[in-house]
ZAMARGU-4260 file (C-alpha; in steps of 0.2 Angstrom, whole numbers, plus 5000, padded with zeros to 4 digits):
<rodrens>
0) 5022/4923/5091 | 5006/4928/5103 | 4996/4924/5087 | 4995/4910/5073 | 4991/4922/5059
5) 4987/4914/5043 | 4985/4932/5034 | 4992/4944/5025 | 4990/4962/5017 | 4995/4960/4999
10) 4989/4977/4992 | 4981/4994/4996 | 4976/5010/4988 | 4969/5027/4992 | 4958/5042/4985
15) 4956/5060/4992 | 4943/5072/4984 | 4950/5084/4971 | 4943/5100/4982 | 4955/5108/4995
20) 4951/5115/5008 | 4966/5127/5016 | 4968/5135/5032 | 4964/5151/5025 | 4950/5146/5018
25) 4944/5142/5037 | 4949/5160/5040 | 4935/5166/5027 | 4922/5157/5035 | 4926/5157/5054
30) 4935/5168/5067 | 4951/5158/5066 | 4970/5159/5058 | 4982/5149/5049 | 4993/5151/5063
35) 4980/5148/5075 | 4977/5130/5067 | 4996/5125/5063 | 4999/5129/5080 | 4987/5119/5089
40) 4984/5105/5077 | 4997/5105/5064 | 4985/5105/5049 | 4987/5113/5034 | 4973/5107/5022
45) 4961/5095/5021 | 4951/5088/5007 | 4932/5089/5005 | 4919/5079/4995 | 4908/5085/4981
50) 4890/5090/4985 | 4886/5073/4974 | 4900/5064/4980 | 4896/5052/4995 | 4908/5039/5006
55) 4905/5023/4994 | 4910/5034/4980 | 4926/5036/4989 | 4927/5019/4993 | 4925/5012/4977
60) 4941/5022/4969 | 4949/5018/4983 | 4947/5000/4978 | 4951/5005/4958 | 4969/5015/4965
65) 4972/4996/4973 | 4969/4989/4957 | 4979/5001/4943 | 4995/5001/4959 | 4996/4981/4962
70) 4987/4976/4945 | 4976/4966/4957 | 4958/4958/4954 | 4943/4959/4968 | 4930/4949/4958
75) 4934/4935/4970 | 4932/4945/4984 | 4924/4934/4998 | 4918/4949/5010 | 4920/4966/5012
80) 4921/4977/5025 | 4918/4995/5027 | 4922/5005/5041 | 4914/5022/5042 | 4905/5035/5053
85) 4898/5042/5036 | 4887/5031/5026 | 4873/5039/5015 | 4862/5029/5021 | 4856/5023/5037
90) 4856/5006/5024 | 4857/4999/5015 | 4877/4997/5021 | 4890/5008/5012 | 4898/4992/5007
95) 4883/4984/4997 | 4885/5001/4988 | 4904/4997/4985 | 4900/4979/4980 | 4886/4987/4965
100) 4898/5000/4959 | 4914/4985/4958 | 4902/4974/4951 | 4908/4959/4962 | 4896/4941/4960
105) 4899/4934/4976 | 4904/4943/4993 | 4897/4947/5007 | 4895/4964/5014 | 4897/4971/5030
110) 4899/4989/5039 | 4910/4992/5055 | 4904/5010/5065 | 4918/5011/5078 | 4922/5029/5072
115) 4941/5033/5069 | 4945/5016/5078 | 4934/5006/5063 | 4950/5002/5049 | 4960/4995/5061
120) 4944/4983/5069 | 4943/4981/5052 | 4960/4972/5049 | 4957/4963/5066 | 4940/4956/5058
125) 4947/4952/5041 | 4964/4941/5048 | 4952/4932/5060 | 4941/4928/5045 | 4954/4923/5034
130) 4964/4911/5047 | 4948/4904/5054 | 4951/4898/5033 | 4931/4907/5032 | 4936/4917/5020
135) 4952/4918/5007 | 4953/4937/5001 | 4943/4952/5010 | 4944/4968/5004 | 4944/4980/5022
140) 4941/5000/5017 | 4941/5015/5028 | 4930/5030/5021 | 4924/5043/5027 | 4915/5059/5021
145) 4917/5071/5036 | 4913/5087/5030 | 4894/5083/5025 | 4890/5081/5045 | 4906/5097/5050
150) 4898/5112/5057 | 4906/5124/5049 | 4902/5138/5060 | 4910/5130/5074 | 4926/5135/5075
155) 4932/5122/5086 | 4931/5106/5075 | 4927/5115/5056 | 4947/5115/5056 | 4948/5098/5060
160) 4940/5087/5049 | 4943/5079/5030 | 4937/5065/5019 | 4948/5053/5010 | 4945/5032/5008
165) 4958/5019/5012 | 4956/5001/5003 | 4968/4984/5009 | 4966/4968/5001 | 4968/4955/5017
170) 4971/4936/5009 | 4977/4920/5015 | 4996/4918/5017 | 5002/4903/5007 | 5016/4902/5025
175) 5014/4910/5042 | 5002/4926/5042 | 5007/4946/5048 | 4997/4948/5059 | 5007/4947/5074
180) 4994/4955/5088 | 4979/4961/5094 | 4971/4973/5107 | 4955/4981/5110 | 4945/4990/5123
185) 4931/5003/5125 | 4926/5017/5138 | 4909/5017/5133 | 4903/5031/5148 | 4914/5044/5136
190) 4905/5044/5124 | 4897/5058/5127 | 4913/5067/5121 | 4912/5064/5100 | 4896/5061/5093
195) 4883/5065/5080 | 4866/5062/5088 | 4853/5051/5078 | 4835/5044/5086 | 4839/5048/5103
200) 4842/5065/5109 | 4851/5060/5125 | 4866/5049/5131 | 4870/5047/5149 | 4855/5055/5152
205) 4864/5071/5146 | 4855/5081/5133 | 4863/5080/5114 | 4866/5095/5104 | 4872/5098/5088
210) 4856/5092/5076 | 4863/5080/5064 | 4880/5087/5063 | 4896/5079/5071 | 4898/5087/5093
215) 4916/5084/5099 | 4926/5088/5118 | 4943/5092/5111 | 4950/5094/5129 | 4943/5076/5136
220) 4947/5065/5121 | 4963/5074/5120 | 4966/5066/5139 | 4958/5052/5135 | 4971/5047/5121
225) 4985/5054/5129 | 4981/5043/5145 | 4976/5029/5134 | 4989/5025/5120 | 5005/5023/5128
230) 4999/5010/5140 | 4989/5000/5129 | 5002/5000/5115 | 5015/4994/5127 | 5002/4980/5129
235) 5001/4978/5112 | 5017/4976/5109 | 5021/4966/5123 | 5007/4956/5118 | 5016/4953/5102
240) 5031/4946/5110 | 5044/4960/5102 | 5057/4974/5110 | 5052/4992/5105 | 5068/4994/5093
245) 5058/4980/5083 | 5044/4991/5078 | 5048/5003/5064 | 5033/5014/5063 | 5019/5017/5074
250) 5004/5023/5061 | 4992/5031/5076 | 4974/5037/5070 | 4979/5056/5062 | 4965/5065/5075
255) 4980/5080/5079 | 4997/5084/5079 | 4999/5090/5093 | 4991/5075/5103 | 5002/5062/5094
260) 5016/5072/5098 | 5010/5070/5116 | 5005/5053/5115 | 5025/5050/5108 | 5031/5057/5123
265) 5025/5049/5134 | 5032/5033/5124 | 5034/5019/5120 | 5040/5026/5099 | 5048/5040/5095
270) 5040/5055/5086 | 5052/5053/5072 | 5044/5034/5069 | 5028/5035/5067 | 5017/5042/5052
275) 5004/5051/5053 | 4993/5060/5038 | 4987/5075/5048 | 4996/5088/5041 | 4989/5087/5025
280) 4974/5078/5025 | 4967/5082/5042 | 4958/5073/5053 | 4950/5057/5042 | 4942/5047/5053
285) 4942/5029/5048 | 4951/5034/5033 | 4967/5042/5041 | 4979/5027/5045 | 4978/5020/5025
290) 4980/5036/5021 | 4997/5038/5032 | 5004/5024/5028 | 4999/5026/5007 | 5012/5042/5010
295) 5024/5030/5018 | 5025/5019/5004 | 5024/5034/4991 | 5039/5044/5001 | 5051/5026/5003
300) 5049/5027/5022 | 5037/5012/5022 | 5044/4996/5014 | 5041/4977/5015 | 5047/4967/5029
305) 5044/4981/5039 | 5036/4978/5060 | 5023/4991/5061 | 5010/4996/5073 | 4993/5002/5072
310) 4984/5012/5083 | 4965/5015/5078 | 4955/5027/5094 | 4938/5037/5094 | 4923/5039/5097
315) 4914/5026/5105 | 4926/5029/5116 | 4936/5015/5108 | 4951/5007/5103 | 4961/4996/5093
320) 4979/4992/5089 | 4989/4980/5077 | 5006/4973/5076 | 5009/4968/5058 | 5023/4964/5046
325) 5022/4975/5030 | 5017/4963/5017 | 5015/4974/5003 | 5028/4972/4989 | 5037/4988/4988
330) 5036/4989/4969 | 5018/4989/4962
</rodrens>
């Protein structure tokens, strides 16, 4: 294999908020339709924070679902890793908060801001950590709290975004790792395209707008991705040594239907094997491939053994993919 992985994912677990929040429920609020959304985005609900409810909180029963499905332990937890665009605060990291609510001794505490591309980095970072033999078990989350920065009388991107948390439990494979592959890469000039402004009020010398609240170009990510994804997960895969017919699922960031369907097109997997949490959830950010592949497992499709790749892209604009072998028991 491309890479001499000594990792592997032995657990994961997920949390959404309780709140729904349904295309008609968009209608009340903005000049749009159920029809209008399903047709160009293939969402039907999302789910939405409470007012008090920030992204570690999501996090940490994230973590706790891990825990009751797997009847794992994270006290010896060497790092974790949280990848969000969401923290409530600008720091301390959303993953010290994690580490104070779980009450873990000793780990260290990192945050990953690469936008919907973050989880994935993330489970690049954790398997070079952990085959390095740095570290023995790192606890990688997605989590995000979209709504809190969604303008919601923007009609273009209020139907878009949810919140939801993903948590995997990375440790060191007593034989050969999982982690098959790994690619990367970043078109930083886009990112003018999907932001949410903080101390400076220009990028590329073009003026930002939006005050605080998260500013997206449907239209140029949308080509962006569609450009993108099949060529570099043909890489990707190449990179890994395999055929096509090897991979059994492609789990590509849940940004919109209709783009993946696009992106599947145009090859190299099939619409009907990849996985996706969009219709549901929404668009989740960072939190959207756990989340995908959680429903997997829950609905049978997913199960151990099986060659899957992940495909992480955003804002930024950024990438990152993964070939693994599922190392989750199938039977919590």
């Amino acid at each position: 294999m491309n890479h001499q992985s000594k990792a592997t994912i032995t657990a994961m677990g997920t949390y959404v908020p309780d709140r729904i929040l349904t295309n008609a429920d968009l209608e009340k609020l903005v000049d749009t339709s159920d029809e209008w959304i399903v047709q160009r985005t293939g969402m039907r609900e999302r789910r939405i924070a409470a007012e008090d409810q920030y992204v570690s909180d999501l996090a940490t029963k994230a973590v706790e679902d891990m825990m009751r499905r797997y009847q794992v332990t994270v006290e010896d937890v060497d790092m974790i890793l949280v990848a969000t665009s969401t923290p409530e605060y600008a720091f301390p990291s959303t993953a010290s908060r994690v580490q104070a609510s779980l009450e873990i001794p000793h780990t260290g505490v990192l945050d990953l801001n690469a936008a919907c591309a973050g989880f994935t980095y993330g489970l690049q970072l954790a398997d070079g950590l952990v085959t390095c033999g740095m570290y023995r078990k790192v606890l990688v989350i997605g989590a995000e709290t979209l709504s809190k920065i969604t303008d919601y009388t923007d009609r273009t991107t209020c139907v878009l975004f949810g919140d939801g948390a993903g948590a995997f439990l990375v440790e060191r494979s007593a034989g050969e790792g999982d982690f098959m592959a790994a690619i990367s890469g970043t078109n930083g000039d886009g990112g003018v395209h999907l932001y949410k402004s903080g101390l400076s009020s220009e990028m590329n010398g073009v003026p930002l707008q939006g005050e605080g609240c998260l500013v997206q170009n449907g239209r140029e990510i949308y080509k962006w991705a569609v450009r993108t994804i099949p060529e570099q997960l043909n890489k990707l895969i190449t990179k890994a040594e395999m055929r096509l017919e090897q991979i059994d699922w492609f789990v590509p960031h849940s940004a919109n239907m209709r783009m993946i369907e696009a992106v599947c097109e145009r090859g190299p997997v099939p619409l009907e094997r990849t996985l996706t949490s969009v219709e549901y959830r929404g668009n989740t950010s960072a939190a959207s491939i756990p989340l995908a592949l959680q429903l997997a497992v829950d609905e049978g499709k997913l199960k151990y053994g099986q060659n899957i790749a992940l495909f992480g892209f955003g804002g930024g604009l950024t990438y990152a993919g993964l070939v693994l072998k599922w190392g989750v028991p199938d039977k919590a």
